[in-house]
Structures are given as structure tokens and as C-alpha cells.
MIGUTI-489296 format. One record per residue (C-alpha): z, x, y; residue number from 1. Coordinates in nm, 2 decimals, m for minus. Layout:
<recs>
REC      z      x      y num
REC      Z      X      Y NUM
...
</recs>
This chain:
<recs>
REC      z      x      y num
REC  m3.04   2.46  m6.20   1
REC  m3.26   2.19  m6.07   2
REC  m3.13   1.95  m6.41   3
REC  m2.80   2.05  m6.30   4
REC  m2.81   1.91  m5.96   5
REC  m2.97   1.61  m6.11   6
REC  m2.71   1.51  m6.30   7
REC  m2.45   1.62  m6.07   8
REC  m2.63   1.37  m5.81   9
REC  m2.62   1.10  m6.08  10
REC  m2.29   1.13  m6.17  11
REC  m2.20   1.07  m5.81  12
REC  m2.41   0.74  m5.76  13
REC  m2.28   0.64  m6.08  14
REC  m1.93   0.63  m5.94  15
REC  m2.05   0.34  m5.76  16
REC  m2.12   0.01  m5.94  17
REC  m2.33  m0.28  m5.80  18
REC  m2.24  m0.41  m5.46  19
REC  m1.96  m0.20  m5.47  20
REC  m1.90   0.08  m5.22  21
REC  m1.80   0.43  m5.37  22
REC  m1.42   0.49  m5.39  23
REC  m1.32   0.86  m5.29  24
REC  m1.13   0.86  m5.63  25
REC  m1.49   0.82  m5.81  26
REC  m1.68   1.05  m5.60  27
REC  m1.40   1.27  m5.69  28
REC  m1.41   1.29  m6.04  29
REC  m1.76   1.29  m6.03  30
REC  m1.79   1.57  m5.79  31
REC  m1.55   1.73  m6.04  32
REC  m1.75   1.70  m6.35  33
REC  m2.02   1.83  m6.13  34
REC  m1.83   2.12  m6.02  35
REC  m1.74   2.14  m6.41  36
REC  m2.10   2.15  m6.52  37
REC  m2.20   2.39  m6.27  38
REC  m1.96   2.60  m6.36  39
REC  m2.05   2.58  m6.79  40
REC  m2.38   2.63  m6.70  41
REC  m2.34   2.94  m6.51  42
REC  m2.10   3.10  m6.72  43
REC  m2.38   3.02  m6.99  44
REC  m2.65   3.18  m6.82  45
REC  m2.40   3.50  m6.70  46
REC  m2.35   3.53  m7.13  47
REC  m2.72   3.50  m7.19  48
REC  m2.79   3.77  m6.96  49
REC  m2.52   3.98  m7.07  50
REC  m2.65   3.94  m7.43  51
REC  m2.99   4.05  m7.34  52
REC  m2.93   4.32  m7.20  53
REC  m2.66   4.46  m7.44  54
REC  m2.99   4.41  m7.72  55
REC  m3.21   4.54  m7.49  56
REC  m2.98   4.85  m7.44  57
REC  m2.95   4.87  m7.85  58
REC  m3.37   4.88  m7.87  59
REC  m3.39   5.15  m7.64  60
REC  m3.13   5.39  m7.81  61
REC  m3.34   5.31  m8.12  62
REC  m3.66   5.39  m7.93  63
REC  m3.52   5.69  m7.81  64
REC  m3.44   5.83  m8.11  65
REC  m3.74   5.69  m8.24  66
REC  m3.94   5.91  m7.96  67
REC  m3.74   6.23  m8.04  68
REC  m3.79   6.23  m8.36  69
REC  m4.16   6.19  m8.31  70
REC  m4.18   6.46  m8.06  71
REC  m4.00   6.67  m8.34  72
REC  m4.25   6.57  m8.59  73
REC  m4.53   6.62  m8.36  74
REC  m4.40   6.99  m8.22  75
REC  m4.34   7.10  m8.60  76
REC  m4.71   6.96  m8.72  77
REC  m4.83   7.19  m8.45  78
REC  m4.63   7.45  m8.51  79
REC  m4.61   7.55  m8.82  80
REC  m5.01   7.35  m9.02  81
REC  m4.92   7.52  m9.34  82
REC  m4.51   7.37  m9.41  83
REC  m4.67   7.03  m9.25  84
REC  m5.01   7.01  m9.44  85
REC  m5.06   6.70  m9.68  86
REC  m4.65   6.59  m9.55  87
REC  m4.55   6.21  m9.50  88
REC  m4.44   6.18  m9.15  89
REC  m4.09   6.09  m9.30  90
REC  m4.08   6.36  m9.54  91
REC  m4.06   6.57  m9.15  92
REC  m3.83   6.37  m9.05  93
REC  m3.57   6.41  m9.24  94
REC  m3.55   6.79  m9.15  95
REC  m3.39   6.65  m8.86  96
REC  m3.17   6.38  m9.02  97
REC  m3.05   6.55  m9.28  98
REC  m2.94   6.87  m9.06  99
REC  m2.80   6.68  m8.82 100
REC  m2.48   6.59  m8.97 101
REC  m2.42   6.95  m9.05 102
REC  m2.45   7.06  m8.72 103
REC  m2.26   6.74  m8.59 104
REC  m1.96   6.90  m8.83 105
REC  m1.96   7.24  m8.64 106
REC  m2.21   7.40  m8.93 107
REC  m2.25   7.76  m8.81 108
REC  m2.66   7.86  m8.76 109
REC  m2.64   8.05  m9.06 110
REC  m2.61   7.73  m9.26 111
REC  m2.81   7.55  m9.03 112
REC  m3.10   7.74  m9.06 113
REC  m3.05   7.75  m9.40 114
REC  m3.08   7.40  m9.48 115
REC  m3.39   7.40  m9.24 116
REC  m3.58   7.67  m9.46 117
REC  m3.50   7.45  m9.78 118
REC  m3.59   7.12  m9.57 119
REC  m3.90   7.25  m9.40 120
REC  m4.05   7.41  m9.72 121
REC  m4.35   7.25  m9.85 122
REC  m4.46   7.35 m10.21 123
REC  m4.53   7.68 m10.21 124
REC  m4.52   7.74  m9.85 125
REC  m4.15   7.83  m9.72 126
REC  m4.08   7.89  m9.37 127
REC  m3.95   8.28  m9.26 128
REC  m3.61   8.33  m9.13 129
REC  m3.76   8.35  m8.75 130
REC  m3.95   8.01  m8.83 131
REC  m3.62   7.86  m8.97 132
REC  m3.42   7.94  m8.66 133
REC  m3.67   7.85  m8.41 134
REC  m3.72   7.46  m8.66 135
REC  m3.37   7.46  m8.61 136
REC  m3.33   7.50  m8.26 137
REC  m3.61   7.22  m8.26 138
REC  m3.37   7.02  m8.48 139
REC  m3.06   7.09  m8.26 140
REC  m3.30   6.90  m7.97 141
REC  m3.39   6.62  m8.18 142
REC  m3.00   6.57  m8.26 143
REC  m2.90   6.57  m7.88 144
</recs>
């Protein structure tokens, strides 16, 4: 703002030349580019701001999926050791992103918890019925 001024002072001194006294027409159109400036600069600043926080909204709706899905991950680690022993983080994860869709389609539980049990087995290890519905109520959360 400070540059701003500056130049908007300058531009008014300039309207006068040597010896010469300013002319209200000069200090007019001066006063006018001022004004002009001013008003670019603002208008700059206003679209900065509105950029950043439009991003900054964008990083926190990926941090909060981000955070749900690792609460998922961490609630389904602790709940069930033996579908989540020797599992990538990711290979969790996509319990939840690939039942979400279904359930975002109006997927009745049936098929919901189906897709859990075949998501959420590991190897040998498969989940029950109970375990599938409760993963998948889990999942629901997650999806929210």
C-alpha cells in the first residue's frame, strides 16, 4: 500500500513541471490514475485473497478425507489384528473407497456388507457376517 501512495504522490508532483505551478487539470488526472491504481491494486489483492482461500478450502476437504480414512484404517487395525495383519495401509483403504460408491448408488446392506466381507478378507482370514456389518457401518462413517 505504502508503494501505492508513493506513486500516487509522484504522479501528483509530476503534474507540475519546473517553475510551473500545478494546473487543477494535472492534479486531476493524476489524482485519477491514483485513484485508478488504488483501485487495480485492491481488486488484485481482494483476488489473491479469494484464491487462497478457495485452495486453502480444497486442502482441507482433502485433509479431511485424508483423516477419515485414517481413523478408518486405524479403528479396523484395532479391531479386527487378524484381517489387518501384514496389510499395506492402502490395501485398508480401499475397503472404504471401493464401497463407497455402492452405497453412494442406494446399495442395500446386504450388498454392502457383502462387498466388505470380500474387501476386508485377508488370505485366509475372512471376516463373519457380524464383523462385515459392523466394517461396514465403519465404512458408511468413513463415506460421510
Amino acid at each position: 500500500m505504502c508503494v501505492i501512495t508513493v506513486a500516487a504522490c509522484a504522479g501528483v508532483l509530476s503534474a507540475c513541471g519546473e517553475g510551473d505551478s500545478p494546473t487543477s487539470e494535472g492534479v486531476r488526472s493524476s489524482a485519477g490514475v491514483a485513484v485508478t491504481s488504488v483501485q487495480e491494486g485492491a481488486q488484485g489483492a481482494a483476488s489473491s485473497v479469494q484464491s487462497a482461500a478457495s485452495s486453502a478450502a480444497e486442502r482441507a476437504g482433502d485433509w479431511f478425507d485424508s483423516a477419515k480414512l485414517g481413523a478408518f484404517v486405524a479403528a479396523f487395525r484395532a479391531a479386527y489384528p487378524n484381517l489387518s495383519a501384514d496389510r499395506e495401509t492402502q490395501s485398508i483403504e480401499t475397503i472404504v473407497t471401493e464401497t463407497c460408491p455402492l452405497i453412494e448408488d442406494g446399495a442395500d446392506d446386504a450388498e454392502v456388507n457383502a462387498k466388505v466381507g470380500e474387501l476386508a478378507a485377508n488370505g485366509s482370514a475372512e471376516p463373519t457376517d457380524d464383523q462385515s456389518a459392523r466394517i461396514a457401518q465403519l465404512v458408511r462413517v468413513a463415506c460421510g
